[in-house]
C-alpha atoms as an extended CHARMM CRD file, in Angstrom:
* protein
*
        95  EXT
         1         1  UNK       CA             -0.8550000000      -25.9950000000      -37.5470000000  PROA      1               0.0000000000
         2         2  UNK       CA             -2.5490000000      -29.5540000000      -37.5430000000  PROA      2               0.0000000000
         3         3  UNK       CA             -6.2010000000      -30.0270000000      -39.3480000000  PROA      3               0.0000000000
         4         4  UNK       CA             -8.8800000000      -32.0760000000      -40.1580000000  PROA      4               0.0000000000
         5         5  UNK       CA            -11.2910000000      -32.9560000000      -43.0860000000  PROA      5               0.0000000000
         6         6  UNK       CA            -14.3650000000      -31.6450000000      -42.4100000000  PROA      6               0.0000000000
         7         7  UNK       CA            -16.8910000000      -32.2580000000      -44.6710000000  PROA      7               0.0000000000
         8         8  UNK       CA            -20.5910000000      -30.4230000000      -45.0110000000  PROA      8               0.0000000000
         9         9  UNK       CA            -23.6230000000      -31.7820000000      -46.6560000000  PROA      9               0.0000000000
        10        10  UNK       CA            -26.9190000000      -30.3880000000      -47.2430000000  PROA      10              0.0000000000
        11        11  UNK       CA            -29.6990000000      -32.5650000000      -49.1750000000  PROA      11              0.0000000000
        12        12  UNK       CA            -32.7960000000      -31.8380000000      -50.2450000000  PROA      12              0.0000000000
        13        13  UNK       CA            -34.5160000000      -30.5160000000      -53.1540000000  PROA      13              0.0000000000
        14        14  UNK       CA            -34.6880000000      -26.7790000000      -54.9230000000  PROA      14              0.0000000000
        15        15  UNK       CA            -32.4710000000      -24.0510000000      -53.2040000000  PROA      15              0.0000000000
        16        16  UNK       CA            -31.0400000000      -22.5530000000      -50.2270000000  PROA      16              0.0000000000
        17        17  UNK       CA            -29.0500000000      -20.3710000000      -48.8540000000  PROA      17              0.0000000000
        18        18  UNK       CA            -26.0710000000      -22.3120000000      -46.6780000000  PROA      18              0.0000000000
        19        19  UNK       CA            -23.5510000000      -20.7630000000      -44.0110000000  PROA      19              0.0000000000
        20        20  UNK       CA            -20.6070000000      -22.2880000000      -43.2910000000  PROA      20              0.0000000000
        21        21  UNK       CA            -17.2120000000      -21.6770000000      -41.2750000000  PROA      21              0.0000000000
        22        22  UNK       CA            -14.8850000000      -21.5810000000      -43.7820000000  PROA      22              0.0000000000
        23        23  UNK       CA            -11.4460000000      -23.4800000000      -44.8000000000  PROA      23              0.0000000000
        24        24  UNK       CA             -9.0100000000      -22.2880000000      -42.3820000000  PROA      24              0.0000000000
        25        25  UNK       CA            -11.8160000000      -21.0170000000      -39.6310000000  PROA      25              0.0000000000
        26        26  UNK       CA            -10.8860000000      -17.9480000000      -39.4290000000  PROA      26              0.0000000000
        27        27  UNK       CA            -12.6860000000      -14.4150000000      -41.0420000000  PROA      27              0.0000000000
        28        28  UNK       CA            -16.3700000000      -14.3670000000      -41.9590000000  PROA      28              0.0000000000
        29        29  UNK       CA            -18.6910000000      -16.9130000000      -42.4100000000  PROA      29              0.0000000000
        30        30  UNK       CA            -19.0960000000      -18.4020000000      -46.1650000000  PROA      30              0.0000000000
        31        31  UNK       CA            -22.2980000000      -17.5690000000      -47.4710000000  PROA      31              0.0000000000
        32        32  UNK       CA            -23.9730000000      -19.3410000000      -50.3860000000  PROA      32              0.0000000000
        33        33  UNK       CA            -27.1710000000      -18.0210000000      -51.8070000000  PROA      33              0.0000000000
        34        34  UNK       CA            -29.6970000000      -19.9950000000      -53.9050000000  PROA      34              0.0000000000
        35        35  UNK       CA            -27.5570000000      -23.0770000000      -53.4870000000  PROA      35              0.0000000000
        36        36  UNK       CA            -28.8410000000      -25.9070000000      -55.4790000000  PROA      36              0.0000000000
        37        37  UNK       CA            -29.6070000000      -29.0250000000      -53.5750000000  PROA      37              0.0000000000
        38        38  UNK       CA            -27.8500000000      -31.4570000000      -52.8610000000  PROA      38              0.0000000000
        39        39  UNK       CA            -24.9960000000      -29.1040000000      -51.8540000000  PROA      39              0.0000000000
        40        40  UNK       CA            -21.6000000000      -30.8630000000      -50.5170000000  PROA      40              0.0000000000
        41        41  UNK       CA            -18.5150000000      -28.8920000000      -49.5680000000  PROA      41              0.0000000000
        42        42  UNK       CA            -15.5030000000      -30.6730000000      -47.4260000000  PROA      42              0.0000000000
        43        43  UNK       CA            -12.7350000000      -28.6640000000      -46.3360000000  PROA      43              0.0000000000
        44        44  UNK       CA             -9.9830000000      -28.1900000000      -43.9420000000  PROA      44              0.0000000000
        45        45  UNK       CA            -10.0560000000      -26.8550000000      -40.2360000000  PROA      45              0.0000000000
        46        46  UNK       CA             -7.5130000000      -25.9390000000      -37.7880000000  PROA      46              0.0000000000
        47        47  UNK       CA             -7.9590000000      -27.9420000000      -34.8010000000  PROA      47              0.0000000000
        48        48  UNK       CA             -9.0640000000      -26.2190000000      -31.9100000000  PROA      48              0.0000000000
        49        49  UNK       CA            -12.0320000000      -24.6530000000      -34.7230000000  PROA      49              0.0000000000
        50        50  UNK       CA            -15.6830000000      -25.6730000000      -34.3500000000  PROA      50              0.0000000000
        51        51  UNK       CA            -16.8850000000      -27.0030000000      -37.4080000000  PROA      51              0.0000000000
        52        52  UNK       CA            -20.5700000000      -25.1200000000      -38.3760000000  PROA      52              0.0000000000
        53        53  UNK       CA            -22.9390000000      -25.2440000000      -41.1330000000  PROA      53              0.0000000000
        54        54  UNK       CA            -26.3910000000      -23.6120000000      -41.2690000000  PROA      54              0.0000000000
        55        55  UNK       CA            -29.1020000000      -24.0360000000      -43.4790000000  PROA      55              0.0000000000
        56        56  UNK       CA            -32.4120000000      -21.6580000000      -44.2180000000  PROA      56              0.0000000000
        57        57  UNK       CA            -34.9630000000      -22.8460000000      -46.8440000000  PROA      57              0.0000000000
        58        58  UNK       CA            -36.7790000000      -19.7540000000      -49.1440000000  PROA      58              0.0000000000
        59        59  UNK       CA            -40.3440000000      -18.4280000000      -48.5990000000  PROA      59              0.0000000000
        60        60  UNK       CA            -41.9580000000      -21.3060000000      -50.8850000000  PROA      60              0.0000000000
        61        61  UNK       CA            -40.3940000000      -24.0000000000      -48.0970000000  PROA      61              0.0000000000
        62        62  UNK       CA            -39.9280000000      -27.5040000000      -48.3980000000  PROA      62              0.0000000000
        63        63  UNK       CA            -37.1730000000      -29.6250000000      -46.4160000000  PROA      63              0.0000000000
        64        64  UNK       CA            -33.8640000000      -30.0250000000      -46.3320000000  PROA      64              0.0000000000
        65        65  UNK       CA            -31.2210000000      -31.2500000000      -44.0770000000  PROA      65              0.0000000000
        66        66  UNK       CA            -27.8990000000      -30.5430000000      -43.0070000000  PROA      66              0.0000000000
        67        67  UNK       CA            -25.0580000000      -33.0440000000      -41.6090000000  PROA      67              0.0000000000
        68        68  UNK       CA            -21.3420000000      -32.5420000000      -40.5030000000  PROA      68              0.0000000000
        69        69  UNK       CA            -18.5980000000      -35.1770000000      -40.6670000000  PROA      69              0.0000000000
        70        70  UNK       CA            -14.9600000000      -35.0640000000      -39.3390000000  PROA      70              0.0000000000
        71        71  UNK       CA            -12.4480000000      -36.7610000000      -40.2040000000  PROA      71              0.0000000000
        72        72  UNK       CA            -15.0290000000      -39.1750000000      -42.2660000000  PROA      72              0.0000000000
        73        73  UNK       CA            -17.2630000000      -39.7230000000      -39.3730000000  PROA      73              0.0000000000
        74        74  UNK       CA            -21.0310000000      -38.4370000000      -38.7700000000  PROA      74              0.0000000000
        75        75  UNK       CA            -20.7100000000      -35.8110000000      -35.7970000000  PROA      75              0.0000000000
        76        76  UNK       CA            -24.9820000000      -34.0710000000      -36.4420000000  PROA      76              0.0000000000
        77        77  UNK       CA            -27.4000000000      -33.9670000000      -38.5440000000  PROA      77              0.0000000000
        78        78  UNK       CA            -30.2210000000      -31.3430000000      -38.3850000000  PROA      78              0.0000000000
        79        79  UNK       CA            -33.5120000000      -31.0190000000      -40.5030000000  PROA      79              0.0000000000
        80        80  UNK       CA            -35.1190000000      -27.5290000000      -41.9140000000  PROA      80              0.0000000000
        81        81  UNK       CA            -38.7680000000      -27.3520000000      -42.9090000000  PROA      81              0.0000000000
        82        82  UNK       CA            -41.8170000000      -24.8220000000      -44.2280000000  PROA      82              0.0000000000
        83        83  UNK       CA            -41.5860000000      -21.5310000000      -45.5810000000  PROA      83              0.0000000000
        84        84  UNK       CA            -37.9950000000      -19.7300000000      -44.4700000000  PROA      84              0.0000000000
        85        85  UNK       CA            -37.3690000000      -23.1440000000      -42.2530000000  PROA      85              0.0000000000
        86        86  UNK       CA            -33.8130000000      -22.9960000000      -40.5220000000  PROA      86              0.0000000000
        87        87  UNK       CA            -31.8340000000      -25.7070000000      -39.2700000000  PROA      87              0.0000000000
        88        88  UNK       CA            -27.7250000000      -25.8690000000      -37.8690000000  PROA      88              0.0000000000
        89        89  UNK       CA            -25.2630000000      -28.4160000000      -37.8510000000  PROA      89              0.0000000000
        90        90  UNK       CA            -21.8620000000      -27.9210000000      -36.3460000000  PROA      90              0.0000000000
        91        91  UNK       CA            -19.4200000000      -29.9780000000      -33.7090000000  PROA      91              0.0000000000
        92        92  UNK       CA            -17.2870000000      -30.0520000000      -30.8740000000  PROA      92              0.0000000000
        93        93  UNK       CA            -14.3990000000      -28.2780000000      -31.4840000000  PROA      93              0.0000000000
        94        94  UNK       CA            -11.4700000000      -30.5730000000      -33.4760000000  PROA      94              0.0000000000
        95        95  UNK       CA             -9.3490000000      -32.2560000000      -31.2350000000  PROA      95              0.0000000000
């Protein structure tokens, strides 16, 4: 089955927890919990998959934002603030 780099990004500063579809797309969601920021990840999706990556800041706030590239190009960017801030980045699905 053909795929494509995808690659997720979330900067910022202190922690967060970050959801992502995972390599392969398929089964549950990837969840990281008190990720350190910055946070990079780039993997490998199926085409015909929708590449998504959420981001949701801890009671104590702050910023943070969240970008998805395929296939080494910017596709969104998205940008989480305040106390339990969220903020989702995905794409089209790969073609």
């Amino acid at each position: 089955m053909p795929t494509a780099e995808v690659t997720y990004v979330v900067t910022g500063r202190g922690t967060a927890e970050i959801t992502y579809r995972p390599e392969g797309g398929t089964g549950a969601a990837t969840v990281v919990r008190e990720a350190a920021l910055p946070w990079r990840k780039s993997i490998r999706l199926p085409v015909g998959k929708s590449p998504t990556v959420a981001v949701v800041l801890g009671g104590s706030g702050g910023r943070a934002a969240c970008t998805v590239a395929v296939r080494g190009e910017h596709v969104q960017r998205a940008t989480a603030t305040g106390s339990y801030g969220r903020a989702t980045c995905g794409g089209e699905r790969l073609g």
